[in-house]
C-alpha positions in Angstrom: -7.8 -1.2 -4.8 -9.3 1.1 -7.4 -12.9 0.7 -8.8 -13.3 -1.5 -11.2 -14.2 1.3 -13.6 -10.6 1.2 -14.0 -10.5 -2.7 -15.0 -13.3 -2.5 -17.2 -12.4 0.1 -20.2 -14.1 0.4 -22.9 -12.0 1.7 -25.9 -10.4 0.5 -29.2 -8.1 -2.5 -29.7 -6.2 -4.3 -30.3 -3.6 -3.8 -27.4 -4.9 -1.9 -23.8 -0.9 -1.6 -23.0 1.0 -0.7 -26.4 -2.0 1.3 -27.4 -5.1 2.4 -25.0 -2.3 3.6 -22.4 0.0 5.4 -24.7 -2.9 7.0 -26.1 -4.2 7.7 -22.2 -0.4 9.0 -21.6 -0.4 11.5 -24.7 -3.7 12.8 -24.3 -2.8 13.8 -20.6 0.3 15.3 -21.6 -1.0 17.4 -24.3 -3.4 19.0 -22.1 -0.5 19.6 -19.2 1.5 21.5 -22.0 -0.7 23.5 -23.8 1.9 25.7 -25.0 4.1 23.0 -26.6 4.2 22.7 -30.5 6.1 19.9 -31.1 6.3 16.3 -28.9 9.1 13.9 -29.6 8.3 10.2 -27.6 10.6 7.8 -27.1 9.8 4.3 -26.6 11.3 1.7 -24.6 11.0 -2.2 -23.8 7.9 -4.1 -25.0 6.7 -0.7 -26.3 9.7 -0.1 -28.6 9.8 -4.2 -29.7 6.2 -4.4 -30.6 5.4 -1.1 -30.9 4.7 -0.9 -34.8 2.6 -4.3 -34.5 0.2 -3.1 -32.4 0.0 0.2 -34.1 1.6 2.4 -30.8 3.1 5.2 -32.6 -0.4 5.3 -34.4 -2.1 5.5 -31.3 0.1 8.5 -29.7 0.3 10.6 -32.8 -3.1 10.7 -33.1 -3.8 11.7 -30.0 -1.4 14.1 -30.0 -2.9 15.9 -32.6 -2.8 18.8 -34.3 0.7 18.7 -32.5 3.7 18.2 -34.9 4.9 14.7 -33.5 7.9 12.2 -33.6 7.7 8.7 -32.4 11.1 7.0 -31.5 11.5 3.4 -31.5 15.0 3.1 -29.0 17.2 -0.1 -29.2 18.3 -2.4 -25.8 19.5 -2.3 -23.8 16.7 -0.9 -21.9 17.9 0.6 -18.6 14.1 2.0 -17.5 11.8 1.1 -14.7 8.8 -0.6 -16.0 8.7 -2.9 -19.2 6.6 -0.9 -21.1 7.9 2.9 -20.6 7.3 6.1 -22.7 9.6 9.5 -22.2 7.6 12.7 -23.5 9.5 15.6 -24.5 7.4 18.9 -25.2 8.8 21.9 -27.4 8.2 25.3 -28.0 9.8 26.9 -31.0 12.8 24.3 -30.9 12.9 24.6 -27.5 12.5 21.8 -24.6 10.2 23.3 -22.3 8.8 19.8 -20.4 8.9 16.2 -20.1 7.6 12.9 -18.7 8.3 9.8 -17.9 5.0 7.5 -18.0 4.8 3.2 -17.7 1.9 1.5 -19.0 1.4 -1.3 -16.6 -1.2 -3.0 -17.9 -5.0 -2.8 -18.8 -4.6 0.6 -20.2 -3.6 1.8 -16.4 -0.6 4.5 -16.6 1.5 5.6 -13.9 3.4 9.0 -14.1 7.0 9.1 -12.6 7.2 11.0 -9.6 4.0 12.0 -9.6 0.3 11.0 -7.8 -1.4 13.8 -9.9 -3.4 11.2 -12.3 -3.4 8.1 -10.0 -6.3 6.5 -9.4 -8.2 7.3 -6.0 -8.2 3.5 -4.1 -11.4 3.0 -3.0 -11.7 -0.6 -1.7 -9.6 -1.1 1.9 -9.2 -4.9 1.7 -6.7 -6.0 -1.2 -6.6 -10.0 -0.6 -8.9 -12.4 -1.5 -8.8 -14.0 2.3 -9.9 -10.5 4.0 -12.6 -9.8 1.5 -14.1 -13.5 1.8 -13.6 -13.0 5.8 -15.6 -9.8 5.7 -18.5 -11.2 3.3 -18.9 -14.6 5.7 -18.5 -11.9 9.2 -21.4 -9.7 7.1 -23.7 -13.0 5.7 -23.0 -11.4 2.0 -21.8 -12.0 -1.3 -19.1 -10.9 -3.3 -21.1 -9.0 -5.4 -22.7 -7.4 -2.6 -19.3 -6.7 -1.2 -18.5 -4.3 -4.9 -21.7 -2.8 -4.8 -21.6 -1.6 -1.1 -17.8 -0.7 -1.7 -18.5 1.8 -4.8 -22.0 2.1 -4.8 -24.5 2.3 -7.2 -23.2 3.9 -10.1 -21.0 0.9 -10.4 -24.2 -1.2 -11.3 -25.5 1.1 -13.9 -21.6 1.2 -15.4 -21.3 -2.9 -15.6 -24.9 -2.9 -17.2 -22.8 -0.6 -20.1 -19.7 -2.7 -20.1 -22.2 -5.8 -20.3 -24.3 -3.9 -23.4 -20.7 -3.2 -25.1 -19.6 -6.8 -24.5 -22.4 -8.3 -26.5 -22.2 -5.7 -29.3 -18.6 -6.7 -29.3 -19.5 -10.4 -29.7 -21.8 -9.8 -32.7 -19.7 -7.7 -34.5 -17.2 -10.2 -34.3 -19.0 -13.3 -35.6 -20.9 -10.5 -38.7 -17.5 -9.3 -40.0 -15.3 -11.9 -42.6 -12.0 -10.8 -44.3 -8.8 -11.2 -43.2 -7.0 -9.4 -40.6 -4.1 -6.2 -40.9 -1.2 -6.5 -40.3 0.5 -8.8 -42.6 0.2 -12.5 -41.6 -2.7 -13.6 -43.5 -5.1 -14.6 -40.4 -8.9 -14.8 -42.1 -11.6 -14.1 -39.7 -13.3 -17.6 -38.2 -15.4 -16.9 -35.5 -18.8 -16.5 -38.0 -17.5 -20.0 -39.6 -17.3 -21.5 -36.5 -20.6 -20.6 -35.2 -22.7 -21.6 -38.5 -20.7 -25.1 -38.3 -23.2 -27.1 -36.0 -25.3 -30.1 -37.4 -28.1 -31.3 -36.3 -26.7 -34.7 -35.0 -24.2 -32.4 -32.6 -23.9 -33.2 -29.4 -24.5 -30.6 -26.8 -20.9 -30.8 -25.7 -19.6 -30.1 -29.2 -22.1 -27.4 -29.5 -20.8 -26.1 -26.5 -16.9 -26.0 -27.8 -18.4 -24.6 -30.7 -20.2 -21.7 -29.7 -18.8 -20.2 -26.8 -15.5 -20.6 -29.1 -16.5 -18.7 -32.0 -18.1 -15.6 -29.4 -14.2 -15.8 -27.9 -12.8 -15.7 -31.4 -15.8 -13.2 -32.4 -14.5 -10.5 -29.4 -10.4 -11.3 -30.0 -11.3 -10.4 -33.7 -13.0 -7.7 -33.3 -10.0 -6.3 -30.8 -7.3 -7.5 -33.2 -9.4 -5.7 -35.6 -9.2 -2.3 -34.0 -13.2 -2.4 -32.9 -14.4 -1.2 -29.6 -14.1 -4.1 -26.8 -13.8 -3.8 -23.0 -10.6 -4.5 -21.7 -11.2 -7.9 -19.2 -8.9 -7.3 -17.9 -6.5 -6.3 -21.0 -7.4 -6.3 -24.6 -5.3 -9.1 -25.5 -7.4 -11.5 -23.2 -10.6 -9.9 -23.6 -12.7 -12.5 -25.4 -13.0 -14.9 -22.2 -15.5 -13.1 -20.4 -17.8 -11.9 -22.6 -18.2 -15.3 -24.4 -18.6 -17.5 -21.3 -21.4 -15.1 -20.3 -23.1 -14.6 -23.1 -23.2 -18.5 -23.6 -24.4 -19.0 -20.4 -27.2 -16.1 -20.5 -28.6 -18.2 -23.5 -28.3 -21.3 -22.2 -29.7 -20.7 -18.8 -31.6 -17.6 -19.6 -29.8 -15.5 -16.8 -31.5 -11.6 -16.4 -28.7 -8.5 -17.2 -29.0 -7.9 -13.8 -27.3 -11.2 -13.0 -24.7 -11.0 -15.4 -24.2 -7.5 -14.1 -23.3 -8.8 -10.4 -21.1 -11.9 -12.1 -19.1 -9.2 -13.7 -18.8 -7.4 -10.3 -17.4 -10.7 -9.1 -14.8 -11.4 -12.0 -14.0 -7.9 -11.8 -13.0 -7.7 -8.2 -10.9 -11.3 -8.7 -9.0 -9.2 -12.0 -8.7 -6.2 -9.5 -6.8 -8.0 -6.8 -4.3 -9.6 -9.5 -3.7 -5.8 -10.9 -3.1 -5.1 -7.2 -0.6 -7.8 -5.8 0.6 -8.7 -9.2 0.3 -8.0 -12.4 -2.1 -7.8 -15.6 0.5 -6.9 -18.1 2.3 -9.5 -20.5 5.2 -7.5 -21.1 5.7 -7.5 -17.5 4.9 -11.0 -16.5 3.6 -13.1 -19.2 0.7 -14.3 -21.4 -0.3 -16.0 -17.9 -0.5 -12.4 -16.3 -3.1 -11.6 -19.2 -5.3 -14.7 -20.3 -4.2 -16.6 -17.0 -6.2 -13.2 -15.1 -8.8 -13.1 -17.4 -9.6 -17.0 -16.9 -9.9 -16.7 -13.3 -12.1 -13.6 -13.6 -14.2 -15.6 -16.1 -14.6 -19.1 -13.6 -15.5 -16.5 -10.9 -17.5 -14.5 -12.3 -19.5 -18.2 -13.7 -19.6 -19.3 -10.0 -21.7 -16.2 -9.0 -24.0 -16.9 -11.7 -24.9 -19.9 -10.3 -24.9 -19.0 -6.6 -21.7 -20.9 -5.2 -20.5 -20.3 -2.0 -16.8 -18.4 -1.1 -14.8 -21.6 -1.3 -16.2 -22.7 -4.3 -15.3 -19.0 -6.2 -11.7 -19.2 -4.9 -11.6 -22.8 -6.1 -12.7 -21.8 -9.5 -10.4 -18.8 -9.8 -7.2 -20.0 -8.4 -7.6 -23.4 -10.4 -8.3 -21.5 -13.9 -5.2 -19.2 -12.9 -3.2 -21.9 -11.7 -2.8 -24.2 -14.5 -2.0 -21.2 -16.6 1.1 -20.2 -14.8 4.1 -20.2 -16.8 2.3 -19.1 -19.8 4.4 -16.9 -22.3 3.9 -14.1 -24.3 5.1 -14.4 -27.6 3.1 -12.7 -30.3 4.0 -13.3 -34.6 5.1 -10.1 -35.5 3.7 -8.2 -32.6 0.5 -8.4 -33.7 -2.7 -9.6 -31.2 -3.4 -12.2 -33.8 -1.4 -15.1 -33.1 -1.8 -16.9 -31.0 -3.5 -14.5 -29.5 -6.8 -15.2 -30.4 -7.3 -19.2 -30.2 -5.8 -18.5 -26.8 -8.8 -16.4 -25.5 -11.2 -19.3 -26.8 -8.9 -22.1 -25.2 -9.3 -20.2 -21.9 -13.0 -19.4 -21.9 -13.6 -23.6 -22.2 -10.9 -23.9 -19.0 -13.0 -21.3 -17.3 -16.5 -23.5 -17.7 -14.3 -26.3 -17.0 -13.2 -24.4 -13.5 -17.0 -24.1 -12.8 -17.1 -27.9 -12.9 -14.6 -28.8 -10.8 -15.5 -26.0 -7.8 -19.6 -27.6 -8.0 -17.3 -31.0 -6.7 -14.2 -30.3 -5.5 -13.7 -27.0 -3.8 -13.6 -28.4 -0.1 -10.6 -30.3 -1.5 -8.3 -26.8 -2.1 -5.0 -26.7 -0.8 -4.0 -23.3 -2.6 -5.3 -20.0 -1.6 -5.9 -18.1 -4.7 -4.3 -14.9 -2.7 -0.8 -17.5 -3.1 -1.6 -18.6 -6.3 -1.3 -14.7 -7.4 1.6 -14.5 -5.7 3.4 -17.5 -7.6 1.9 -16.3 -11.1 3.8 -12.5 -10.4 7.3 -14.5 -9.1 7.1 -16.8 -11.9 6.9 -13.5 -14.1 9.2 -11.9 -12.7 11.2 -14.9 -13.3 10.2 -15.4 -17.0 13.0 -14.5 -20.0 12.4 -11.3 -21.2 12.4 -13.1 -24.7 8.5 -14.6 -23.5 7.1 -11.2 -22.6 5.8 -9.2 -25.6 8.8 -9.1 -27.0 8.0 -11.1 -30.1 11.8 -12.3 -29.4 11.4 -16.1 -28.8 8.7 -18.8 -28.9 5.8 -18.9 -31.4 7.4 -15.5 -32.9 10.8 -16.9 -33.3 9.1 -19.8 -35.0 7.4 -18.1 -37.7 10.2 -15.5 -37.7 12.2 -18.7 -39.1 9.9 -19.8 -41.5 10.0 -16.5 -43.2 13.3 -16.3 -43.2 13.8 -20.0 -44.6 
């Protein structure tokens, strides 16, 4: 597995696939063909469907900059090998003089056809849940121990950044009011959610209420085009931060314990990139949200000092009852329903902390299988419920337009 460096990005929304990657991908290739003058890219799959939505052709031409570009949006059938795939042609005075083939898998991640030359050195030896947690009880350590002995400590001193943007990411969220680009009208809620409570509130409802608006703060703020870590995409990465913050507040936790629950969620979202998958154009809303829930409940349980059985409980119930999840966003765009998702998922995390304090010697699914099922049921899924904005919620409002 790769360090979670590569997990935890911290960049520009609103989408880590359709636009952190492409912009990766045309960055990289600019620099390889310093003599080109002109780069046409063609788009296919996911990229291609929902590609003006969230703002992809934006994205490469600006990177490719001061380089005369031209984006092109191809029609199916898509006979390519990765959902989300980009071919870069380089000229030079009309002339081809290179190209590329480049998938963005997920997370911002990028993978060059037929070539290892910007892969990601794999640093950790252990890629399943089961051989990590057998190494951790063998050594009388903890996950987070586990991270910091596998990439040292610059890894520390990185989360303690991720952490600081992840807060700023929250208050900017619940400071800014408007409504969003794009077209479909969606106002900003997360500030009126937060300055709802009364004083006859129960702590329950005030829990609902607040860790919902910092989810709907950070999925603003990304649909928004602020700067967010991806957790483990941009599309899901509300969940995270807003459990944690919640929890810091309520239970006063130091940064340095936040630090080592985000080493924790970030190695459960690392071994889901690893034996599955963390894109939604690849495998689903449940590939995105359904990740970024288990990485949440995890990343709660080291907070409060649970045992191994009780993290796996947490993560593979939060992942499992998401399985099946589509990915259909209105009109492309990472608004709907994109962002009450993220806040829907934070409150399944804290409930997934619940249930592992009483239940985890009760598992009968190994969250290394439950992985497994969420990539096959993916794999499985109609193209039409993977970023496509081609059936489900899209379809619906598609309709309503139309009528």
């Amino acid at each position: 597995m790769e360090s979670l460096r590569y997990l935890y990005k911290i960049g520009r929304g609103p989408s880590s696939s359709h636009t952190m990657g492409p912009d990766k991908a045309a960055r990289i290739f600019k620099t390889d063909n310093p003599e080109a003058d002109e780069v046409k890219v063609y788009l296919y799959g996911s990229l291609s469907d929902t590609g003006k939505g969230h703002k992809t052709d934006v994205a490469i031409s600006e990177a490719l900059e001061p380089l005369k570009s031209e984006i092109i949006f191809t029609k199916p059938p898509y006979n390519v090998p990765h959902v989300n795939t980009m071919d870069f042609v380089a000229y030079k005075n009309g002339k081809e003089i290179s190209k590329a083939r480049v998938m963005s898998v997920g997370g911002g991640n990028i993978v060059f056809e037929g070539s290892t030359l910007h892969d990601n050195p794999k640093i950790y030896s252990k890629n399943s849940f089961t051989e990590i947690a057998q190494y951790c009880a063998e050594e009388n350590i903890r996950l987070s121990d586990y991270v910091f002995q596998t990439e040292g400590e610059e890894i520390r001193e990185y989360l303690h950044e991720v952490w600081k943007v992840m807060k700023k990411s929250v208050h900017d969220g619940l400071v800014a009011t408007g409504v969003l680009d794009g077209g479909l009208g969606v106002e900003r809620k997360a500030q009126l959610l937060y300055n709802q409570g009364h004083i006859d509130e129960r702590e329950v409802t005030r829990e609902n209420r607040i860790v919902c608006s910092y989810a709907f703060a950070v999925s603003e703020n990304n649909a928004g085009g602020g700067v967010i870590v991806t957790a483990p995409t941009c599309g899901a990465c509300a969940v995270v931060p807003s459990v944690l913050k919640y929890m810091q507040e309520k239970k006063g936790f130091s940064d340095e314990e936040i630090v080592k629950a985000l080493a924790v969620g970030g190695l459960i979202g690392n071994l889901v990139k690893t034996n599955a998958s963390i894109s939604g154009a690849e495998c689903g809303c449940q590939a995105e949200i359904g990740t970024a829930c288990s990485m949440a409940a995890a990343a709660l349980c080291e907070l409060f000092n649970m045992g191994l059985g009780q993290i796996e409980y947490a993560a593979e119930v939060a992942m499992e009852h998401m399985l099946g999840l589509t990915c259909d966003p209105v009109c492309g765009l990472v608004q709907i329903p994109c962002i009450e998702r993220n806040a829907v998922a934070a409150m399944r995390a804290i409930n997934a902390l619940s249930l592992a304090n009483f239940l985890s010697n009760t598992r009968r699914i190994s969250f290394d299988s439950v992985v497994d099922t969420m990539y096959r049921t993916g794999k499985d899924l109609s193209s039409r419920y993977k970023e496509t904005s081609q059936g489900g919620l899209a379809q619906v409002e598609l309709r309503k337009q139309e009528d």
